[in-house]
C-alpha positions as CSV (number, residue, x, y, z in Angstrom):
1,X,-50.2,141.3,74.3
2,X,-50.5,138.0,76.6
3,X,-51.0,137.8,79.7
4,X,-47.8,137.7,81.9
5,X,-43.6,137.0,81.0
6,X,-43.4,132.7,81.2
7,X,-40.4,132.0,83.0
8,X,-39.0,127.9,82.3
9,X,-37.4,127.2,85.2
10,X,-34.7,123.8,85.1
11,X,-35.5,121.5,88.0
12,X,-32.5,118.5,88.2
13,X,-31.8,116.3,91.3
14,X,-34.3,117.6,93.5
15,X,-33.5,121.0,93.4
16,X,-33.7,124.3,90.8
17,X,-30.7,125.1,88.8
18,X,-29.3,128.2,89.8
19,X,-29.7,129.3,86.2
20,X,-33.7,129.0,87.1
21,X,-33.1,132.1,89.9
22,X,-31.4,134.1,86.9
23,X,-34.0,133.4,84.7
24,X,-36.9,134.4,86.8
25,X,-35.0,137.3,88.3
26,X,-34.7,138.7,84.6
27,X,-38.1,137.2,84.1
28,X,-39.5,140.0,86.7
29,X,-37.2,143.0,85.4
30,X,-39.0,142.3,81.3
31,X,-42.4,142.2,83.4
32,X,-42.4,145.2,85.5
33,X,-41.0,147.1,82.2
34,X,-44.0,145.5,80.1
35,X,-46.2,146.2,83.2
36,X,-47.3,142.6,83.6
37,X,-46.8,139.3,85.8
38,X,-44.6,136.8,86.0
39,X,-45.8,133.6,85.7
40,X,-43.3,130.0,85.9
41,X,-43.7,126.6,84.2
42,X,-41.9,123.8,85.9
43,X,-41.9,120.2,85.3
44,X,-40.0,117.6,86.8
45,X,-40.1,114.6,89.9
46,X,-40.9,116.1,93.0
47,X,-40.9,119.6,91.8
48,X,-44.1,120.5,93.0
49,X,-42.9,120.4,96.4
50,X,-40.2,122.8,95.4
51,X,-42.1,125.0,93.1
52,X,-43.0,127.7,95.7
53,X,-39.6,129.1,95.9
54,X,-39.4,130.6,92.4
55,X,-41.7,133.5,94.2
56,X,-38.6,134.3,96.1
57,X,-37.3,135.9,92.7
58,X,-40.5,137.4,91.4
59,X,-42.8,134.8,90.3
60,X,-46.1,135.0,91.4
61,X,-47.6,131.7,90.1
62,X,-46.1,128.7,88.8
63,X,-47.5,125.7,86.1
64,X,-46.2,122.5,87.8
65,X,-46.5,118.9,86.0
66,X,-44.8,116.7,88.5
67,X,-44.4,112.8,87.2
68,X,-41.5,110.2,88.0
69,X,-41.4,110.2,83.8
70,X,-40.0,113.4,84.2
71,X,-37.0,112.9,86.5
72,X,-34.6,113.2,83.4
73,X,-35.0,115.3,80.2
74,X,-35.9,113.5,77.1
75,X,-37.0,115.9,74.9
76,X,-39.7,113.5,72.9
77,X,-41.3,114.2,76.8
78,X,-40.5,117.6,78.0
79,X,-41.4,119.5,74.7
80,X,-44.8,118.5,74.0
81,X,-45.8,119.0,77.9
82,X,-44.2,122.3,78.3
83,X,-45.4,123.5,74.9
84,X,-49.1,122.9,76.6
85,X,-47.9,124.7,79.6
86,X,-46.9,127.6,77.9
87,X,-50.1,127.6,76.0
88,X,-52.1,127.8,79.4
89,X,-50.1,130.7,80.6
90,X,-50.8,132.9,77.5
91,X,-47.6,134.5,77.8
92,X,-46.3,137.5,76.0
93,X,-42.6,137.0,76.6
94,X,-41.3,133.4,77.4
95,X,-37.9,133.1,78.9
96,X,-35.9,129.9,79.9
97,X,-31.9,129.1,80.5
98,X,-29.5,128.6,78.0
99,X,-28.1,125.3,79.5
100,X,-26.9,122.3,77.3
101,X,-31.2,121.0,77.8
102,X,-32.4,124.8,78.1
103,X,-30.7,125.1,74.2
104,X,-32.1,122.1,73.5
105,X,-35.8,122.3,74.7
106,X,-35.8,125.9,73.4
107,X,-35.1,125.3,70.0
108,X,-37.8,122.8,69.8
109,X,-40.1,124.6,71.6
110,X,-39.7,127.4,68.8
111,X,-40.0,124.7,66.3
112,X,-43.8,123.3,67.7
113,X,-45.0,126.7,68.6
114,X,-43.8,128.2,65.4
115,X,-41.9,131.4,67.3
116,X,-38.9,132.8,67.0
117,X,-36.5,131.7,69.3
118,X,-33.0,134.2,70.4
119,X,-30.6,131.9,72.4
120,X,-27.8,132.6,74.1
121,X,-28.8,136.0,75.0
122,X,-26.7,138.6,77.0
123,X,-29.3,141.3,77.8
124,X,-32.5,142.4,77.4
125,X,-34.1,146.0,76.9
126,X,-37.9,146.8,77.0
127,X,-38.5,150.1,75.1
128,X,-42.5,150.9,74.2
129,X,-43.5,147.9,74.8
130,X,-41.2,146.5,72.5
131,X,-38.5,143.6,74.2
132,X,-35.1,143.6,72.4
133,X,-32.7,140.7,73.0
134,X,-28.9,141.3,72.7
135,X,-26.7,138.1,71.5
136,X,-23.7,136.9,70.2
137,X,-22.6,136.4,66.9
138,X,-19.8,134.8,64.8
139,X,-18.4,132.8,67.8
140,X,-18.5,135.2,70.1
141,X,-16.6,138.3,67.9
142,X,-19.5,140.9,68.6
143,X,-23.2,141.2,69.3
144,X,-26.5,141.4,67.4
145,X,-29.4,143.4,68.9
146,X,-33.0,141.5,67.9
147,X,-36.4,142.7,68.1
148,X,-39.2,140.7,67.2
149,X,-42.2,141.8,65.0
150,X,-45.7,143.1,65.9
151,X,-48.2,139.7,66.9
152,X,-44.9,137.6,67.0
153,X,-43.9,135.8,70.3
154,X,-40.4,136.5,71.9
155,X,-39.2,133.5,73.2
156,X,-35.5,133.8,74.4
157,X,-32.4,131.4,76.3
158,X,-30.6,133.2,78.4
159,X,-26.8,132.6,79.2
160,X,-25.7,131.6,82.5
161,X,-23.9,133.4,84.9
162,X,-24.7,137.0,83.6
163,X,-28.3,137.9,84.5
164,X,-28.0,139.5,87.7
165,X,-29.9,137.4,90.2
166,X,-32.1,139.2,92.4
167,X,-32.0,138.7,96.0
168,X,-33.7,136.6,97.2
169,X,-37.1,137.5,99.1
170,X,-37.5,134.5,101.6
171,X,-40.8,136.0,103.1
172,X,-42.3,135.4,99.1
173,X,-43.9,132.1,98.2
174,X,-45.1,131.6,94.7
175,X,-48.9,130.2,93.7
176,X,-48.5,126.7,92.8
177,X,-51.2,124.9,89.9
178,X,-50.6,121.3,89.1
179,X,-51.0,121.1,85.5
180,X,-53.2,117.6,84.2
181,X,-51.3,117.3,81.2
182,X,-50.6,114.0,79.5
183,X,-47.5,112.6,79.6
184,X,-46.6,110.8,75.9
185,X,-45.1,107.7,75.2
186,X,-41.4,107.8,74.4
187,X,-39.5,105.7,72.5
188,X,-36.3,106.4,74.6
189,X,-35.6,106.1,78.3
190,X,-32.4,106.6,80.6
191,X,-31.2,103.7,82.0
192,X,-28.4,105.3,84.4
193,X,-27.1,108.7,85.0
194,X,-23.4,109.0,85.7
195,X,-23.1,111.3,87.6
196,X,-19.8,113.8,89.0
197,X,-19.9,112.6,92.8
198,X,-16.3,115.0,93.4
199,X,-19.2,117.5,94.5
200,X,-17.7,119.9,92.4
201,X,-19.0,123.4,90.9
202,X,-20.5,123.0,87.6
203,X,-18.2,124.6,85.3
204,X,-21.5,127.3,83.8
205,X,-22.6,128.1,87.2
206,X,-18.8,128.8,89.0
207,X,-18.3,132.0,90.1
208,X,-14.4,131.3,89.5
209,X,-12.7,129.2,87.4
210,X,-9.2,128.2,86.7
211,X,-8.4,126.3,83.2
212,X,-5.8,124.6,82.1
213,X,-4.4,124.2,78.2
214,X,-1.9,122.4,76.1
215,X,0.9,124.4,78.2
216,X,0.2,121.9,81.2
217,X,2.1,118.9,78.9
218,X,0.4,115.6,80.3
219,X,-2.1,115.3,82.6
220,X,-0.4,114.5,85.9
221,X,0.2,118.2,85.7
222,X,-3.2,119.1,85.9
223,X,-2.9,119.1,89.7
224,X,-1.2,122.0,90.0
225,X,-4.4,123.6,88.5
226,X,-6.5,121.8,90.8
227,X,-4.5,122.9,93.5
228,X,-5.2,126.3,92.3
229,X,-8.9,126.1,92.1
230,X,-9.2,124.5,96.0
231,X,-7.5,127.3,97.0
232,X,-9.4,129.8,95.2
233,X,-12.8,127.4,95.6
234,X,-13.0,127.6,91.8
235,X,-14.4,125.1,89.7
236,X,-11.6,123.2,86.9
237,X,-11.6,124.1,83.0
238,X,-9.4,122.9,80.2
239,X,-8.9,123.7,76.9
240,X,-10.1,121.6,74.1
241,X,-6.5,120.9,73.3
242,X,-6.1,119.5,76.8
243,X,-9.3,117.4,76.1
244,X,-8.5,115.8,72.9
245,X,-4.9,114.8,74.5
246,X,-7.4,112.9,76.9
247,X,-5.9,114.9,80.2
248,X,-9.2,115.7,81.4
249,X,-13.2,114.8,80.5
250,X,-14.9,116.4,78.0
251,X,-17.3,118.1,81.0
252,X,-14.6,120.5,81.7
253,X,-14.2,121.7,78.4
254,X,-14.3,125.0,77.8
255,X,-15.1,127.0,74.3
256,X,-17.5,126.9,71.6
257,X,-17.2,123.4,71.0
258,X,-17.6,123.1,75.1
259,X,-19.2,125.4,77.7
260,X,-19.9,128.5,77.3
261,X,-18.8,130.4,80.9
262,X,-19.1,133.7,82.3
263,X,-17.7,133.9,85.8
264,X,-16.5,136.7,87.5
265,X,-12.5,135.2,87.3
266,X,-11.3,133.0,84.7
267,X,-7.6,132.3,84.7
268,X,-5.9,130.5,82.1
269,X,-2.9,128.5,82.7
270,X,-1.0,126.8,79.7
271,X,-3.5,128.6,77.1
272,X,-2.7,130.1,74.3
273,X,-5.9,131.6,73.3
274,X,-7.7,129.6,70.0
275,X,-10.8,131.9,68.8
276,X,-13.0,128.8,69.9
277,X,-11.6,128.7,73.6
278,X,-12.3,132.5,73.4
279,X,-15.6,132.0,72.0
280,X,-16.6,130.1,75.1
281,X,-14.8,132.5,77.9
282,X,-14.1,136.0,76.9
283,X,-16.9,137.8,78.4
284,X,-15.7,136.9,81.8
285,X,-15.8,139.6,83.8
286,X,-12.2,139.4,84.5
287,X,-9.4,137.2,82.9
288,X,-5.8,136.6,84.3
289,X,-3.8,134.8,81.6
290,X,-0.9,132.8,82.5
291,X,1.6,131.8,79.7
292,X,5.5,132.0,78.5
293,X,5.1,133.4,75.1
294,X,4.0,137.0,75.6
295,X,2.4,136.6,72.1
296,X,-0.1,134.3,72.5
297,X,-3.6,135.8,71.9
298,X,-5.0,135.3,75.3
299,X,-3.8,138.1,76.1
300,X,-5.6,140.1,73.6
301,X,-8.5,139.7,76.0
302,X,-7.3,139.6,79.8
303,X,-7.5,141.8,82.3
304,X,-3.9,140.6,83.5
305,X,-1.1,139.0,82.3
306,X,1.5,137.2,83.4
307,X,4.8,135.9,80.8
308,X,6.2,133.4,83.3
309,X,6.6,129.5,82.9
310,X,3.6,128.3,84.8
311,X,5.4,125.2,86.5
312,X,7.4,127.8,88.8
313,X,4.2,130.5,88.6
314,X,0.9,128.6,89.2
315,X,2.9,126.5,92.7
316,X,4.2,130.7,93.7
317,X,0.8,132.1,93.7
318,X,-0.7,129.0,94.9
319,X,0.8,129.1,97.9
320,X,0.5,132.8,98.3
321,X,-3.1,132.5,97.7
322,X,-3.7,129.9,100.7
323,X,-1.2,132.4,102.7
324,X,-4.0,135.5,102.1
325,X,-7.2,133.4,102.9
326,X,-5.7,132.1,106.7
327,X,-4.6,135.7,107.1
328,X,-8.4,136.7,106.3
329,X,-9.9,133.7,108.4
């Protein structure tokens, strides 16, 4: 058995990912079981500065390779560097997010290192030393339990928004090692980064979100879901119906062909249910549906359901929603 459980930890815009806090958290839980440390590899520009904080969930030392090449992830960069990293740590377990780059990085990190990579995984169980990996299968209809062989390497992504995050220990400051690892040449490079200045929850990390489907008939009507989601401080989904119509951006999407989400409250307004839109929200902990036809699958899988035409509904319990939160503040 390695050394320690190798936590990747996603650094973007100056700050760790939530994600990374999940991560490490879970990270800590598969190393007390396994009766080892926790050690993190983190690369980015400026992270080194930043790195210490991962010791708040459980990590006691952390790999750092900071370099202004690193600012943005290009895999033909991040791969071979944090391959070496991962090396150096002689890990026994390695663990990073299953973000749109931590799916990426991960599968290529298998690839190079020759291990078998779980993604997307929903829990993990340490049993005699053994670590098995529970994930979804067949677009999200039920679950596979893995366990990988004697002298084989777990490596595993895990989904955000359902590790439990530990809390945080601000008193905790992990060991930071610069790493002098070379940085190789790439034949890509970004240019520009647009990015969402609304300041707006990212849809994967949103405790709430409300969504919005083919129901909503153009997008002018999308406000009355936006509405919705300032009152609720939720974060704004749509269908890929909705998307394809060219109501909203294809960052909001949600389903297998989108993001994959988890919050604790997902309510769908105007959707009827498709297995891929399922795929990508029906393990949220709690689902209010909101549609006329009483038959549309969604509500196969909510918690609550309500048959009503959503352009008198969603305005009704928007306003009743803002009427609750000044009667709490």
């Amino acid at each position: 058995m390695g050394k320690c459980v190798c936590m990747i930890a996603e650094f973007r815009g100056g700050n760790f990912r939530r994600v990374s806090f999940e991560v490490a958290s879970e990270g800590k839980r598969i190393a007390d079981a396994l009766g080892i440390g926790l050690r993190g590899v983190a690369v980015g520009s400026g992270v080194a500065g930043k790195a210490a904080e991962l010791g708040q969930y459980g990590v006691e030392r952390v790999l750092v390779r900071d370099d202004p090449a690193l600012e943005h992830y290009l895999a033909e960069i991040y791969v071979p560097v944090v391959a070496e990293m991962i090396k150096k740590c002689d890990p026994a377990v390695v663990i990073l997010p299953a973000s749109v780059d931590g799916r990426d990085l991960g599968a290529r990190l298998g690839a190079r290192l020759d291990i078998t990579l779980v993604q997307d995984v929903t829990q993990v169980v340490c049993e005699g030393g053994k670590v098995k990996a529970r994930w979804p299968i067949f677009g999200g209809k039920c679950f596979a339990w893995s366990e990988w062989a004697d002298g084989t390497l777990p490596i595993m992504s895990c989904r955000p928004n359902v590790m439990d995050c530990l809390p945080p220990d601000t008193s905790k400051r992990a060991e930071v090692e610069l790493a002098d690892i070379p940085i190789p040449e790439s034949r890509s490079r970004v240019k520009a980064v647009d990015m969402d200045s609304s300041g707006k929850v990212e849809l994967s990390e949103a405790d709430i979100i409300v969504s919005g489907g083919r129901g909503m008939k153009e997008a002018s009507n999308f406000a009355l879901v936006e509405e919705l989601a300032k009152a609720m401080g939720a974060a704004v989904g749509a269908s890929r119906a909705a998307v394809d119509a060219g109501w909203r951006p294809h960052s909001d999407q949600v389903g297998q062909t989108g993001k994959v989400v988890t919050p604790a409250l997902y309510v769908a307004v105007g959707i009827s249910g498709a297995i891929q839109h399922l795929a990508g929200m029906g393990y949220s902990r709690y689902i209010v549906a909101i549609n006329k036809d009483p038959e549309a699958p969604i509500f196969s899988r909510a918690d609550y359901g309500i048959v009503e035409d959503l352009f008198k509904f969603v305005p009704a319990f928007t306003e009743e929603v803002k009427r609750l939160k000044s009667t709490c503040s």
